[in-house]
DOTIDREN-911254 format. One record per atom (N, C-alpha, C, O): residue number from 1; residue in one letter; chain; atom name; x negated, y, z. Coordinates in nm, 4 decimals. Atoms other than C-alpha are relative to their C-alpha. Last residue first. Example, Ala and Ser with C-alpha at 12.3 -4.5 7.8 and 13.67 -1.06 7.14 Angstrom:
2
   n res chain atom     east    north       up
   2   S     A    N   0.0820  -0.1190  -0.0060
   2   S     A   CA  -1.3670  -0.1060   0.7140
   2   S     A    C   0.0770   0.1090   0.0730
   2   S     A    O   0.0261   0.2198   0.0899
   1   A     A    N  -0.0890  -0.1190   0.0000
   1   A     A   CA  -1.2300  -0.4500   0.7800
   1   A     A    C  -0.0900   0.1200   0.0000
   1   A     A    O  -0.1936   0.1181   0.0665
//
This chain:
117
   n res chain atom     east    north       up
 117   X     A    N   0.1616   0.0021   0.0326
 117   X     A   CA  -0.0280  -2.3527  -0.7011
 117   X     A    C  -0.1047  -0.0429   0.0854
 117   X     A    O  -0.2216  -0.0385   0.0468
 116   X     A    N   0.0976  -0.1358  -0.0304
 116   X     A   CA   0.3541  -2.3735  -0.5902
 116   X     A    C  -0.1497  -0.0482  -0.0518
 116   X     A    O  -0.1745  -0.1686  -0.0578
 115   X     A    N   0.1367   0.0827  -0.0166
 115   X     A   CA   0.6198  -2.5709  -0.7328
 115   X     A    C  -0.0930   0.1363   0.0055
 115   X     A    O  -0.0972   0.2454  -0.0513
 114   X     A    N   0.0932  -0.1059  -0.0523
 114   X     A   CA   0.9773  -2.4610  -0.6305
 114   X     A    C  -0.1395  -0.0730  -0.0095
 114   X     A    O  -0.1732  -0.1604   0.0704
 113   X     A    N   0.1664   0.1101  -0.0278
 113   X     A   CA   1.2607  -2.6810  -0.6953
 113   X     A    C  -0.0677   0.1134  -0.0321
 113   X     A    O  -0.0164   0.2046  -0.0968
 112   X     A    N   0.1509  -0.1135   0.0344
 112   X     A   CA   1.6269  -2.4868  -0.6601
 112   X     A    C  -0.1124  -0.0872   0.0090
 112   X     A    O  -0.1120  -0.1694   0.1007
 111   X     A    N   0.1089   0.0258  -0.1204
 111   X     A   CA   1.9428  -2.7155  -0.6554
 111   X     A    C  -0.1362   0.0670  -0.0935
 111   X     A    O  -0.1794   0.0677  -0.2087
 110   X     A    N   0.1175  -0.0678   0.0151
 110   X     A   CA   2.2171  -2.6410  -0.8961
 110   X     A    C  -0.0991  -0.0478   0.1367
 110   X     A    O  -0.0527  -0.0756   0.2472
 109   X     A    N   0.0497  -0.1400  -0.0492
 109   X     A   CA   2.5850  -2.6114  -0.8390
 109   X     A    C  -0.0998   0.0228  -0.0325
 109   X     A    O  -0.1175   0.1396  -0.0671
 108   X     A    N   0.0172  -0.0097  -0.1053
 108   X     A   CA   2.6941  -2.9005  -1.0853
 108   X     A    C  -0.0415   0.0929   0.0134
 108   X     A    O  -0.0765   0.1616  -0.0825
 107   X     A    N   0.1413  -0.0287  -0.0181
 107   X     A   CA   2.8018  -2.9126  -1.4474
 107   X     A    C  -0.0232   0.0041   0.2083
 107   X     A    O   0.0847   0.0101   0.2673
 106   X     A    N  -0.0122  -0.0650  -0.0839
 106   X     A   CA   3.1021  -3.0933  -1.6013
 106   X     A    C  -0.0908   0.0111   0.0555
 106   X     A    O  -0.1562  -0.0929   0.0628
 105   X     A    N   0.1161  -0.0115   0.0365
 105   X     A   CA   3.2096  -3.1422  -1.9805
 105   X     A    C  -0.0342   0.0985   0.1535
 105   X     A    O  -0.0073   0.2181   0.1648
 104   X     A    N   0.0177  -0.1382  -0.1065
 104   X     A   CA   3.5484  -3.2641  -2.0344
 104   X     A    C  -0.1008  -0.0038   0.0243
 104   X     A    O  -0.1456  -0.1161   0.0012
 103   X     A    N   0.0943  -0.1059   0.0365
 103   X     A   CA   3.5631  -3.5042  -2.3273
 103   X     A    C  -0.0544   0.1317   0.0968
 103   X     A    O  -0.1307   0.2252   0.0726
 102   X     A    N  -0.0878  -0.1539  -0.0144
 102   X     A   CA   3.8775  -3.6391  -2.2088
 102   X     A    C  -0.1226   0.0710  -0.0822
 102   X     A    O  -0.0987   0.1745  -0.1443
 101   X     A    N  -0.1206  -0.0127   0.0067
 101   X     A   CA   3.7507  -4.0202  -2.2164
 101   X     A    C   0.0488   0.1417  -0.0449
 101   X     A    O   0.1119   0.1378  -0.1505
 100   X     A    N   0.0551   0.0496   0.1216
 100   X     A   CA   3.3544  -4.0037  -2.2343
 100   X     A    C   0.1770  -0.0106  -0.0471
 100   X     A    O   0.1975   0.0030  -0.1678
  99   X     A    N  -0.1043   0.1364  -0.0451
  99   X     A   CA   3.3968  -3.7609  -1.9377
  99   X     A    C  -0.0405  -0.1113  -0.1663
  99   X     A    O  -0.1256  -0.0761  -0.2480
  98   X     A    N  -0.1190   0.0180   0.1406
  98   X     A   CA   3.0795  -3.5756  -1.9909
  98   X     A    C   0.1050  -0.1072   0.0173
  98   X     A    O   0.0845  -0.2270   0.0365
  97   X     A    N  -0.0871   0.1947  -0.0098
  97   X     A   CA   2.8471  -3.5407  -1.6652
  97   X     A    C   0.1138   0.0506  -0.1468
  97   X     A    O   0.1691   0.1579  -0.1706
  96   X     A    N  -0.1226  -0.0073   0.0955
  96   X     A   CA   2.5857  -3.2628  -1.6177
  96   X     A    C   0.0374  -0.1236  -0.0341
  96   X     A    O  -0.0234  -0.2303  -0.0421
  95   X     A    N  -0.0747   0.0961   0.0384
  95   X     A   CA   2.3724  -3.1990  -1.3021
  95   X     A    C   0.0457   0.0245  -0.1121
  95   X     A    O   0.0548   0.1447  -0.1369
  94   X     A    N  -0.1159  -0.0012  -0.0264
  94   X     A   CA   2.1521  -2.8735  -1.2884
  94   X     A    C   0.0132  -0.1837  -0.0201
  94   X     A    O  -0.0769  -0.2548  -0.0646
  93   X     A    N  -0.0475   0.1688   0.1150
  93   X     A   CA   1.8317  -2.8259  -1.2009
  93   X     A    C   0.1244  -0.0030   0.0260
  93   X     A    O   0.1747   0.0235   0.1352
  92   X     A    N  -0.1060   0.0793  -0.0417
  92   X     A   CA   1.6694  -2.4431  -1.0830
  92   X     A    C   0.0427  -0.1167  -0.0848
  92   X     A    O   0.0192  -0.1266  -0.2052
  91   X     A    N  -0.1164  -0.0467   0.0752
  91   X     A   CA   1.3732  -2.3679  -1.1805
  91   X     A    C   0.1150  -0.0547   0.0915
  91   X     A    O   0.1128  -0.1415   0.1787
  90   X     A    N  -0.0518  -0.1101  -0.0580
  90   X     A   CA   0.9650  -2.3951  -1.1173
  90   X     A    C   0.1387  -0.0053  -0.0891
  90   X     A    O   0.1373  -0.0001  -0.2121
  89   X     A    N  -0.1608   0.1086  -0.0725
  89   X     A   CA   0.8731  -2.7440  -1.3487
  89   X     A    C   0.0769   0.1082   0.1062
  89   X     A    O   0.1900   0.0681   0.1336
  88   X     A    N  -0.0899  -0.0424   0.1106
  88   X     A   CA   0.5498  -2.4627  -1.4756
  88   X     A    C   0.1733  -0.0577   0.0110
  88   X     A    O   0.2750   0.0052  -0.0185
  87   X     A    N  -0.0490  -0.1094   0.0345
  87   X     A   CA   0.3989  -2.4890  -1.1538
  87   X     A    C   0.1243   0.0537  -0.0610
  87   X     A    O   0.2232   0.1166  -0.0233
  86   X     A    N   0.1088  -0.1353   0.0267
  86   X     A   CA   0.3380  -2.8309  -1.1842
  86   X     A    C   0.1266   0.1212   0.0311
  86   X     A    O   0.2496   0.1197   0.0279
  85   X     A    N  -0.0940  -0.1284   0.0590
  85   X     A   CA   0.4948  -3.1411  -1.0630
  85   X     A    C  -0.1072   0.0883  -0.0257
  85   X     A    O  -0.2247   0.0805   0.0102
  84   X     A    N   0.0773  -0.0763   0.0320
  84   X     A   CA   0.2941  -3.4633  -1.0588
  84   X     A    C   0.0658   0.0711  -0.0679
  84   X     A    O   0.0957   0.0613  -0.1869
  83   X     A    N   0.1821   0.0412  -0.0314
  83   X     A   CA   0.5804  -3.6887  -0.9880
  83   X     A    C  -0.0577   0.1333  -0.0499
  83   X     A    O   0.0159   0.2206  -0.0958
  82   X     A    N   0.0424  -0.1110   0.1055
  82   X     A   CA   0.9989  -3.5771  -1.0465
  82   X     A    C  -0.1943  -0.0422   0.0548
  82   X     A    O  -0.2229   0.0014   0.1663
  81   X     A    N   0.1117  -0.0295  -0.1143
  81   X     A   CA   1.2287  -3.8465  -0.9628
  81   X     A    C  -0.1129   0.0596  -0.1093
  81   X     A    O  -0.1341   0.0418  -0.2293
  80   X     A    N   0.1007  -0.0270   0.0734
  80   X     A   CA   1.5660  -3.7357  -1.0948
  80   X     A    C  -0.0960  -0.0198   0.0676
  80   X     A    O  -0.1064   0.0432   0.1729
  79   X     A    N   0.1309  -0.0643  -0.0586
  79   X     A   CA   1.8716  -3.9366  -0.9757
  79   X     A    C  -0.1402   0.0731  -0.0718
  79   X     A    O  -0.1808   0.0086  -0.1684
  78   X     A    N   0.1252  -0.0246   0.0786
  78   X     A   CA   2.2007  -4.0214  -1.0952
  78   X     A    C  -0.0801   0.0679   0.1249
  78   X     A    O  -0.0502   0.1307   0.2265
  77   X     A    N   0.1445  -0.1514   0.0006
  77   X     A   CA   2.4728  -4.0832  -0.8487
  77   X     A    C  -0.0894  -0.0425  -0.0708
  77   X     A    O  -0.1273  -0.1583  -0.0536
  76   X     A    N  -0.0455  -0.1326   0.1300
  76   X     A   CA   2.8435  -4.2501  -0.8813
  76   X     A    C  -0.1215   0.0816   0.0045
  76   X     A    O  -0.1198   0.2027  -0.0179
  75   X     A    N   0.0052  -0.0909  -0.0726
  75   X     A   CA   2.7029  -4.5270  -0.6296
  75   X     A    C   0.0445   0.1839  -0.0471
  75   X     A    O   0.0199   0.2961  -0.0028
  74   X     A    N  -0.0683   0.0769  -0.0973
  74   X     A   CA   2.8096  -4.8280  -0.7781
  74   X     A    C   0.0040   0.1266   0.1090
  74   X     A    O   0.0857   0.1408   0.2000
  73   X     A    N  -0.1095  -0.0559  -0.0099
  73   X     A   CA   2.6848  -4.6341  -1.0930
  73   X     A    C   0.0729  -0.1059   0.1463
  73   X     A    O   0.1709  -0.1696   0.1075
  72   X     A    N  -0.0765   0.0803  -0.0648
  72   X     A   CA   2.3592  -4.5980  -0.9441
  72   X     A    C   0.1309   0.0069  -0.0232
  72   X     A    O   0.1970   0.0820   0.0486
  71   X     A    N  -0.1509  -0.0280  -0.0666
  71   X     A   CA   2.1502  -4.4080  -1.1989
  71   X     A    C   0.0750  -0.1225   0.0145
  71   X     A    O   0.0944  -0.2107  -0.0692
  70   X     A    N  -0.0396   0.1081  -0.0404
  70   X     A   CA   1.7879  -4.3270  -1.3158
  70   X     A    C   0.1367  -0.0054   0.0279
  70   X     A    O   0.1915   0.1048   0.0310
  69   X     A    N  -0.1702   0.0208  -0.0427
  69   X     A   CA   1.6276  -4.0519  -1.4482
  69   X     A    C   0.0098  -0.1391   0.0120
  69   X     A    O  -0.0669  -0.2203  -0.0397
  68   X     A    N  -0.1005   0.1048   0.0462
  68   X     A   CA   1.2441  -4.0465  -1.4423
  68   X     A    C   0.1468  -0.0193   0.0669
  68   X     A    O   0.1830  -0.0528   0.1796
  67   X     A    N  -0.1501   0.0452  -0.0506
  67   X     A   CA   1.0107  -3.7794  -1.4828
  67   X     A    C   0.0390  -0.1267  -0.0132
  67   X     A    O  -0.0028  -0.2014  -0.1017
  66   X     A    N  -0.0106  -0.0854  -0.1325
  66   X     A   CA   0.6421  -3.7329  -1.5310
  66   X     A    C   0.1079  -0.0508   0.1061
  66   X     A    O   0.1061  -0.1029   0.2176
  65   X     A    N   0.0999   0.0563  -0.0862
  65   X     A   CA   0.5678  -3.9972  -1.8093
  65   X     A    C  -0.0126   0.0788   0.1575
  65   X     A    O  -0.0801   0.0430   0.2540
  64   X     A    N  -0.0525   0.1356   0.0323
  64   X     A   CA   0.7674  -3.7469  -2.0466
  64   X     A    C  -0.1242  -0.0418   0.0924
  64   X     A    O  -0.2216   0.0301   0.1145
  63   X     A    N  -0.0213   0.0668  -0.1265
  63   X     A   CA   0.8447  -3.3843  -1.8697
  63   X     A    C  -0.0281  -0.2212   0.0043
  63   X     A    O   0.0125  -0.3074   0.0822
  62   X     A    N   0.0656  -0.0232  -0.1250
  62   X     A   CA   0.7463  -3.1650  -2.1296
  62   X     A    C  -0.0087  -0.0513   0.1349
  62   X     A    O  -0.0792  -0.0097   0.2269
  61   X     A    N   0.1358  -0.0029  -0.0108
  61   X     A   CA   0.8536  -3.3839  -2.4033
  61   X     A    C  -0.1093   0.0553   0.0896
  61   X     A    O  -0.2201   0.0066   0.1118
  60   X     A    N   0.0786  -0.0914   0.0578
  60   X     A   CA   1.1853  -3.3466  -2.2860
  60   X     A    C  -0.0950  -0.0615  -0.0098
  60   X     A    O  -0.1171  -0.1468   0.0762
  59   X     A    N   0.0967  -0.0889  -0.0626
  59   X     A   CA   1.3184  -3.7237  -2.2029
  59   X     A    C  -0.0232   0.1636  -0.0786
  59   X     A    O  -0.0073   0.1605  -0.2006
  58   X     A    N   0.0954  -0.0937   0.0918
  58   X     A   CA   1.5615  -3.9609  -2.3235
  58   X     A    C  -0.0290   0.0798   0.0893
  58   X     A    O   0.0381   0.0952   0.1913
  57   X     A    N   0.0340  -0.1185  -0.0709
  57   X     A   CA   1.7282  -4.2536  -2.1278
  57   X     A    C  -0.0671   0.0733  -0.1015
  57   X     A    O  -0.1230   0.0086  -0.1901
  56   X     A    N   0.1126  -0.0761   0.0870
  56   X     A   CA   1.9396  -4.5512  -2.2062
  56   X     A    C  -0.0207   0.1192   0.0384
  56   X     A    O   0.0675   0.1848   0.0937
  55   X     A    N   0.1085   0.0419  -0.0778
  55   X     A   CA   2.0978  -4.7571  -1.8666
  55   X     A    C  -0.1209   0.1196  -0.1109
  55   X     A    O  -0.2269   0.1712  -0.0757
  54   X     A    N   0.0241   0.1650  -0.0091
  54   X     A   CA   2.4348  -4.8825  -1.9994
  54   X     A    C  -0.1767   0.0169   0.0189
  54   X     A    O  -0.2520  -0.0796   0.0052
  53   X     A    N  -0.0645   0.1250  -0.0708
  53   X     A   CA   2.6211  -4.5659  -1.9168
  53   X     A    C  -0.0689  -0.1119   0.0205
  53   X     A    O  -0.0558  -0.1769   0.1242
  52   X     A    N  -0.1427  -0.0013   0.0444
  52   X     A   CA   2.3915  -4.2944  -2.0638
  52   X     A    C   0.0318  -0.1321   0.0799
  52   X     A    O  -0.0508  -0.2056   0.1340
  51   X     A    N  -0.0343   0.1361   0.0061
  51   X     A   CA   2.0833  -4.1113  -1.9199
  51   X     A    C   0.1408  -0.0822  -0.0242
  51   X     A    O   0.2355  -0.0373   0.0405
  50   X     A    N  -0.1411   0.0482   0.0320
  50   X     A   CA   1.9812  -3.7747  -2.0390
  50   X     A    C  -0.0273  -0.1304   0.0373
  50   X     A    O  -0.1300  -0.1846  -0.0036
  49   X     A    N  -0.0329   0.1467   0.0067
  49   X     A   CA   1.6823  -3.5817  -1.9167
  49   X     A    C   0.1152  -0.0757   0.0059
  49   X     A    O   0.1778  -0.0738   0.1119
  48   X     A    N   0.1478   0.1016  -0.0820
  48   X     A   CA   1.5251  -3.2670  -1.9150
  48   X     A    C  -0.0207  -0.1503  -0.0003
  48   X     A    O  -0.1192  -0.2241  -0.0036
  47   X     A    N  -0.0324   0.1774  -0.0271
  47   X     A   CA   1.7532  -3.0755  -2.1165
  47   X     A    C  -0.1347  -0.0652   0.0525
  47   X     A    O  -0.2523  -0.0754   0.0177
  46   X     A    N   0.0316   0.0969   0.1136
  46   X     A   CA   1.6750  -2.6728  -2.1169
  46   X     A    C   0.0571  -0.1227   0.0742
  46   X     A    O   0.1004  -0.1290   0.1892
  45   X     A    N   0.0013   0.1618  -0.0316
  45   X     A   CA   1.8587  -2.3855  -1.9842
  45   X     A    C  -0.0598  -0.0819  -0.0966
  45   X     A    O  -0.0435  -0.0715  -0.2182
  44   X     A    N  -0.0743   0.0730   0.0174
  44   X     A   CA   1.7258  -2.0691  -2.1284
  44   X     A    C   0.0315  -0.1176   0.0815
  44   X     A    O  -0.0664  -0.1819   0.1194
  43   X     A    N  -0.0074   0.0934   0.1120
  43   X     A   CA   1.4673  -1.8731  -1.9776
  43   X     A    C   0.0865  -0.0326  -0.0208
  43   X     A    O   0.1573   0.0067   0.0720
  42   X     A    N   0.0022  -0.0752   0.0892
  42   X     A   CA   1.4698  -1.5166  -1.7395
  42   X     A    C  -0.0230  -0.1379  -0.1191
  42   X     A    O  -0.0644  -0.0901  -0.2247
  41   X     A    N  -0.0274  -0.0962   0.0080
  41   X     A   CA   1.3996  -1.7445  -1.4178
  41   X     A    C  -0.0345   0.0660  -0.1389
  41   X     A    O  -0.1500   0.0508  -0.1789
  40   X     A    N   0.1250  -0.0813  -0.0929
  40   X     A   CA   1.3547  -2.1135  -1.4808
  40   X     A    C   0.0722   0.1648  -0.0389
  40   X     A    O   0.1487   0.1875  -0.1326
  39   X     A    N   0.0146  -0.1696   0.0247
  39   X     A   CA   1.6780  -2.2861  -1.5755
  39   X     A    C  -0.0894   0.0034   0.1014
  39   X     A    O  -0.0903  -0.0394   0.2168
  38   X     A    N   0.0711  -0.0951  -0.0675
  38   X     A   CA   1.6746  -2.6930  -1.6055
  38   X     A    C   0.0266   0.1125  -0.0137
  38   X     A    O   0.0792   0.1249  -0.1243
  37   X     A    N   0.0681  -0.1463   0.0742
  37   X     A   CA   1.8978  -2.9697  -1.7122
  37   X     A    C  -0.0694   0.0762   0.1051
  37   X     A    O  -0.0594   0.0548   0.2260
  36   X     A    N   0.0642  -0.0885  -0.0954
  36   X     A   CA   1.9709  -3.3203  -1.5749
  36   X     A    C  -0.0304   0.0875  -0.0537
  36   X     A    O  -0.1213   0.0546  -0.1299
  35   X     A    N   0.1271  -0.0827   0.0407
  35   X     A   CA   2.2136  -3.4908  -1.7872
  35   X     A    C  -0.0756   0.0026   0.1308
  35   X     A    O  -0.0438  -0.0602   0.2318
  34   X     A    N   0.0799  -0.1217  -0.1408
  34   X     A   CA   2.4584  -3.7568  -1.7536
  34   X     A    C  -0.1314   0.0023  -0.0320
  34   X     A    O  -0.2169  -0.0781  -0.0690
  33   X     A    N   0.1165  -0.0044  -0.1182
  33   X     A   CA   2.6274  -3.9289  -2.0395
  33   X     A    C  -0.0164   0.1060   0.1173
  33   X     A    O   0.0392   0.2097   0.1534
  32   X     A    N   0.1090   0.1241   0.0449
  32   X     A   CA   2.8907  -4.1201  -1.9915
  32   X     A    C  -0.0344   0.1118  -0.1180
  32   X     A    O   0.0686   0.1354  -0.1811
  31   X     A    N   0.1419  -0.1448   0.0345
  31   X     A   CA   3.0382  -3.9804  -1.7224
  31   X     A    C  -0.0884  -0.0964  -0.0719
  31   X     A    O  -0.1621  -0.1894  -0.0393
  30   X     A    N  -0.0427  -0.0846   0.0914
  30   X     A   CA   3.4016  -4.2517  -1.7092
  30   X     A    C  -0.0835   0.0708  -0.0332
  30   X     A    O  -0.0552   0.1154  -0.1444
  29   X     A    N  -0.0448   0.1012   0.1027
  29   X     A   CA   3.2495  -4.5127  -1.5111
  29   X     A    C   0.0260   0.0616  -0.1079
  29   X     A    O  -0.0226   0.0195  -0.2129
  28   X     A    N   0.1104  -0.0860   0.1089
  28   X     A   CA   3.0863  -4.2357  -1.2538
  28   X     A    C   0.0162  -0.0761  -0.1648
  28   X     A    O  -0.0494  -0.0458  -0.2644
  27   X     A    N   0.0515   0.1319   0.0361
  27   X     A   CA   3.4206  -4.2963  -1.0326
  27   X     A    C  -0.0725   0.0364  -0.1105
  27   X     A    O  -0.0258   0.1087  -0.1985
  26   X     A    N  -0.0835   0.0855   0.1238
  26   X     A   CA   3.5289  -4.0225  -0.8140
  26   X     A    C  -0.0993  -0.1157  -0.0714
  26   X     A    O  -0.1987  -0.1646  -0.0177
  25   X     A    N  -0.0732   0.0692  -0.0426
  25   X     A   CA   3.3091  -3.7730  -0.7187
  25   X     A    C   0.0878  -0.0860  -0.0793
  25   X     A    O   0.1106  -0.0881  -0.2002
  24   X     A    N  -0.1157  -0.0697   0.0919
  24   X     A   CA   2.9913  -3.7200  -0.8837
  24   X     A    C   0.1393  -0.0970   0.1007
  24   X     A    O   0.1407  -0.2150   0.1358
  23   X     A    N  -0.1717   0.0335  -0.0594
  23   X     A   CA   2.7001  -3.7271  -0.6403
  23   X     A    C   0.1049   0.0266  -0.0871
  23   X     A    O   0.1319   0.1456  -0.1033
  22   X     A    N  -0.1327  -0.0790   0.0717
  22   X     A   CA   2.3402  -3.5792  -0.8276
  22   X     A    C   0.1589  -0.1165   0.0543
  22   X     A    O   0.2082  -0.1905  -0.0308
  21   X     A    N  -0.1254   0.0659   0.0711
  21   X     A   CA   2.0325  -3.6855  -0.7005
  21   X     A    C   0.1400   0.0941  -0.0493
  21   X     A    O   0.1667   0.2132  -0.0657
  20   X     A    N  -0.1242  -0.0965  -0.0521
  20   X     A   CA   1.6799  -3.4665  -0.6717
  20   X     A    C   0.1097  -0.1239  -0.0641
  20   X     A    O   0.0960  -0.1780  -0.1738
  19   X     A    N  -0.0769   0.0845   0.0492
  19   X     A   CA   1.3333  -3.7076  -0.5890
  19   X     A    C   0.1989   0.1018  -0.0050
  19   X     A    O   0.2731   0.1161   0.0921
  18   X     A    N  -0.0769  -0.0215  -0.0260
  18   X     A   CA   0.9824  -3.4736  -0.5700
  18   X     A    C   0.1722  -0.1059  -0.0334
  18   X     A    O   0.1763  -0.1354  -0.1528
  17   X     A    N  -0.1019   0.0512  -0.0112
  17   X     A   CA   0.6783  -3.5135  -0.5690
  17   X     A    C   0.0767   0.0238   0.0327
  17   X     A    O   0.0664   0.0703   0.1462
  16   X     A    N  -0.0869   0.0773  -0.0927
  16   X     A   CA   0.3726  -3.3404  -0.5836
  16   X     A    C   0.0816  -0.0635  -0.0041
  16   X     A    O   0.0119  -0.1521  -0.0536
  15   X     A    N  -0.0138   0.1904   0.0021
  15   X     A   CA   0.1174  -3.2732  -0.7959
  15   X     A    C   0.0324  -0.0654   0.0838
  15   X     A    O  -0.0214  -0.1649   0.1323
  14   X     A    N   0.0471   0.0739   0.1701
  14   X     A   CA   0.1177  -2.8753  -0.7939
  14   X     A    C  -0.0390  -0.1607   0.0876
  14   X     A    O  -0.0772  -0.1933   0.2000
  13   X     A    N   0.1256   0.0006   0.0511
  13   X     A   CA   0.2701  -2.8462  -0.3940
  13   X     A    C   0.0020  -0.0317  -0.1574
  13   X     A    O   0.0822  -0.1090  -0.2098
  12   X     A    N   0.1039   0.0922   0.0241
  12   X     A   CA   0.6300  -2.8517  -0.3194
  12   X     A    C  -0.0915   0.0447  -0.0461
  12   X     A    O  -0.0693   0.1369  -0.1247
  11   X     A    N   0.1226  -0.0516   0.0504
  11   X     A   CA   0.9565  -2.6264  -0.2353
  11   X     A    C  -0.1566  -0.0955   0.0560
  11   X     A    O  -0.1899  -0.1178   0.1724
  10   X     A    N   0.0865  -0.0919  -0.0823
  10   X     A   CA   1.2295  -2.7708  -0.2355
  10   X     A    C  -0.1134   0.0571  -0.0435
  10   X     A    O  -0.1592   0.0649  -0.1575
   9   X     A    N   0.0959  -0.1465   0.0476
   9   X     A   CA   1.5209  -2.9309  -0.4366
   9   X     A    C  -0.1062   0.0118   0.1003
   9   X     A    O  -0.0787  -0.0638   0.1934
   8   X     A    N   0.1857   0.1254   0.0331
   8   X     A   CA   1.6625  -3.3331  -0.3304
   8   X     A    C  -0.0924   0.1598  -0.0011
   8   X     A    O  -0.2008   0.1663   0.0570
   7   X     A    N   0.0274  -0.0186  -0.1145
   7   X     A   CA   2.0845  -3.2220  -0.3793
   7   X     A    C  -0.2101  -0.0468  -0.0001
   7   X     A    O  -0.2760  -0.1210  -0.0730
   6   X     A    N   0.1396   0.0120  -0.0190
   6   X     A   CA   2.3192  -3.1899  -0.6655
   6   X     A    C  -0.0901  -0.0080   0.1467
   6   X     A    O  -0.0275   0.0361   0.2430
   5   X     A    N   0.0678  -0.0388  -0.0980
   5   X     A   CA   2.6889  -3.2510  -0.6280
   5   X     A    C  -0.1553  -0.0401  -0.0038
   5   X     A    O  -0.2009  -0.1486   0.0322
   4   X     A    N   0.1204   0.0303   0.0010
   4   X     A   CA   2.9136  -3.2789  -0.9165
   4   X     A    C  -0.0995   0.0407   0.0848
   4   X     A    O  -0.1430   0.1510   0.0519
   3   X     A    N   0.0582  -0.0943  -0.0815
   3   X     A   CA   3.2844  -3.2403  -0.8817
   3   X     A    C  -0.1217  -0.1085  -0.0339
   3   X     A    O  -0.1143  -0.2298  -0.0532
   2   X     A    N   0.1205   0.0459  -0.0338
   2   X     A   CA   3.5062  -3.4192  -1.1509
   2   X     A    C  -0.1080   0.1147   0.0831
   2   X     A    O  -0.1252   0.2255   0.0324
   1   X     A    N   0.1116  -0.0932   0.0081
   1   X     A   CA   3.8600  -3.3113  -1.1842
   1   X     A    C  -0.1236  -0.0638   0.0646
   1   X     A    O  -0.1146  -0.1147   0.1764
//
């Protein structure tokens, strides 16, 4: 079983910065890919940013040139660094990891980011 541990959230200024990782226990060899998703209050989850084993990344369009995933597999952790946040980036972020083996499909607790005006 894969545990996913988010961490980095707070609460920040419009055009601030921010860096949230994600801890998967165990060995990140097998999570291929890892997400970062979002929920703002009363929206859907959206995808923010996928990065896969050998380094490829996609973006929302709302977040392109903003964000950037990254990930240490020596260190089983992805990272999101988040630049000139706005307002609108308000939500909680999840982790998500896909075994690429089993197919199992596993989300983390969440960390809250908070952009204020």
């Amino acid at each position: 079983q894969v545990q996913l541990v988010e961490s980095g959230g707070g609460l920040v200024q419009a055009g601030g910065s921010l860096r949230l990782s994600c801890a998967a226990s165990g060995s990140s060899s097998s999570l291929n890919p890892m997400r970062w998703y979002r929920q703002a209050p009363g929206k859907q989850r959206e995808l923010v940013a996928t990065i896969t084993i050998g380094g490829s990344t996609n973006y929302a369009d709302s977040v392109k040139g903003r964000f950037t995933i990254s990930r240490d597999n020596a260190k089983n952790t992805i990272y999101l660094q988040m630049n000139s946040l706005k307002p609108e980036d308000t939500a909680v972020y999840y982790c998500n990891a896909v075994n690429r083996y089993t197919g199992g499909n596993y989300w983390g607790q969440g960390t809250q980011v908070t952009v204020s005006s």
